[in-house]
C-alpha positions, 0 to 999 in steps of 0.5 A, a space after each residue: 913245726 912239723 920239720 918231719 912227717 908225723 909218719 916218718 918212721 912208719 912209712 917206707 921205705 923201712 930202711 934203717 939207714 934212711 931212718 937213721 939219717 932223716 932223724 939226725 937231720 931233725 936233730 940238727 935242725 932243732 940244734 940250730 934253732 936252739 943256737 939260734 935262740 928259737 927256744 919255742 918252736 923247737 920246744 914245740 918241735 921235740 914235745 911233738 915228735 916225743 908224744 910221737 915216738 912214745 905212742 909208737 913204742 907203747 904200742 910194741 907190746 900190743 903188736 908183739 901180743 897179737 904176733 903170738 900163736 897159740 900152741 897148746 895148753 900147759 897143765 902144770 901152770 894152766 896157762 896157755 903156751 905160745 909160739 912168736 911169729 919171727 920178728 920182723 927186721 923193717 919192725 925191729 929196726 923200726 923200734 931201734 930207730 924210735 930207742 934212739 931218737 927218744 934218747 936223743 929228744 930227751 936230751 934235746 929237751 933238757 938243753 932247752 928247758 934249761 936255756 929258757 929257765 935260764 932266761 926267765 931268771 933275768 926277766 920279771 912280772 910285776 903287778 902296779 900299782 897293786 895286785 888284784 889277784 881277784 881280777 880275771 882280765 888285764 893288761 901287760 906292759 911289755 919293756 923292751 930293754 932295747 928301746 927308750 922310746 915306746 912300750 908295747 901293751 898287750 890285754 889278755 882274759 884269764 881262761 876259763 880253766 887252767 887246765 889248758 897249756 900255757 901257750 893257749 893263753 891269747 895275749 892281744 897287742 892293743 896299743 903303744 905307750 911312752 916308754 915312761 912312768 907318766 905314761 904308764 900311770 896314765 895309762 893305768 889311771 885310764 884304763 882303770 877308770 874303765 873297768 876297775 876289774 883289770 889287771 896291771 902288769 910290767 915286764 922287764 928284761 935285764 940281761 947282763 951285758 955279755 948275754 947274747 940278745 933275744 928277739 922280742 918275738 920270742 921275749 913275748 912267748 917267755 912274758 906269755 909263760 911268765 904270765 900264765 904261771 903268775 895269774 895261775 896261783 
């Protein structure tokens, strides 16, 4: 996160070259994230610097008000006339500068929505044995396609609203299991045993063949988002 100064379009020096370049170094730096499947933090990244950006430019019509010099009253129209103090260049640049790079963000921001869509289409959340859509707790079996021999599980507590981002759900590893249908159910038989008020689910991943792989640290991000959407109906 924060590849750039949260100020870097703000502070001197205001040259528009320099702008210019230290925006396309953001850009190519999230490029390289993407292609490298870190989908969320340069997802984090370009929604940071668009609310950013968006700020800047909703604030030029409150600038450029303030700029205006009163200079007499029409009386056809009963409304005042005003002069514009000349524009300033480093503020106009400024401005050309946040044009461009909301564009370019924007277009940044399809390509990895459109990537992370992509792969939720080839991972699924499942409730076992049955759904219990009352229960606010639980846990999640993680299926790690990659290995036959273990299952990570991680428990999570339904938030209080579900008016929060997504990202703010707490998922907490607490244990690893066999990676098979005996464990799991005694795992679920044991837990429920419990707090019958839990929640049970698995993610699986099933990538075809010629799809490049993931890391898990970003997999469970996706399980994350998938959760969240699943326990949010």
């Amino acid at each position: 996160m924060d590849i750039l100064k949260s100020s870097w379009l703000l502070e001197a020096p205001h040259d528009y070259e320099l702008k210019y370049y230290r925006m396309m170094a953001l850009v190519e730096r999230i490029k390289k994230m993407i292609e490298s499947n870190n989908l969320h933090t340069s997802l984090l990244e370009v929604e940071s610097e668009l609310l950013s950006l968006r700020a800047i430019k909703n604030r030029r019509a409150s600038i450029e008000n303030k700029s205006r010099v009163i200079t007499g009253i029409d009386v056809e129209l009963m409304s005042l006339k005003y002069n514009n103090i000349a524009v300033d260049y480093n503020l106009d640049s400024m401005y050309n500068i946040c044009d461009i790079a909301i564009v370019v963000l924007e277009d940044l921001f399809k390509i990895i929505k459109d990537k992370w869509r992509f792969i939720e289409t080839h991972c699924y959340i499942t409730e076992i044995p049955n759904v219990r859509d009352l229960n606010t707790k639980g846990f999640i079996l993680y299926i790690d396609p990659n290995s036959d021999i273990s299952i990570k599980v991680y428990s999570y507590i339904e938030p209080v609203s579900f008016k929060i981002n997504w990202n703010e759900l707490i998922l907490n590893e607490v244990e690893t299991i066999d990676n098979s249908l005996k464990s799991i159910s005694e795992f679920v038989i044991k837990k429920s045993d419990v707090d019958y008020n839990n929640r049970f689910f698995r993610f699986d991943i099933k990538f075809k063949r010629n799809v490049e792989p993931f890391n898990n640290i970003y997999m469970i991000t996706v399980m994350k988002h998938m959760l969240f959407k699943h326990i949010r109906k």
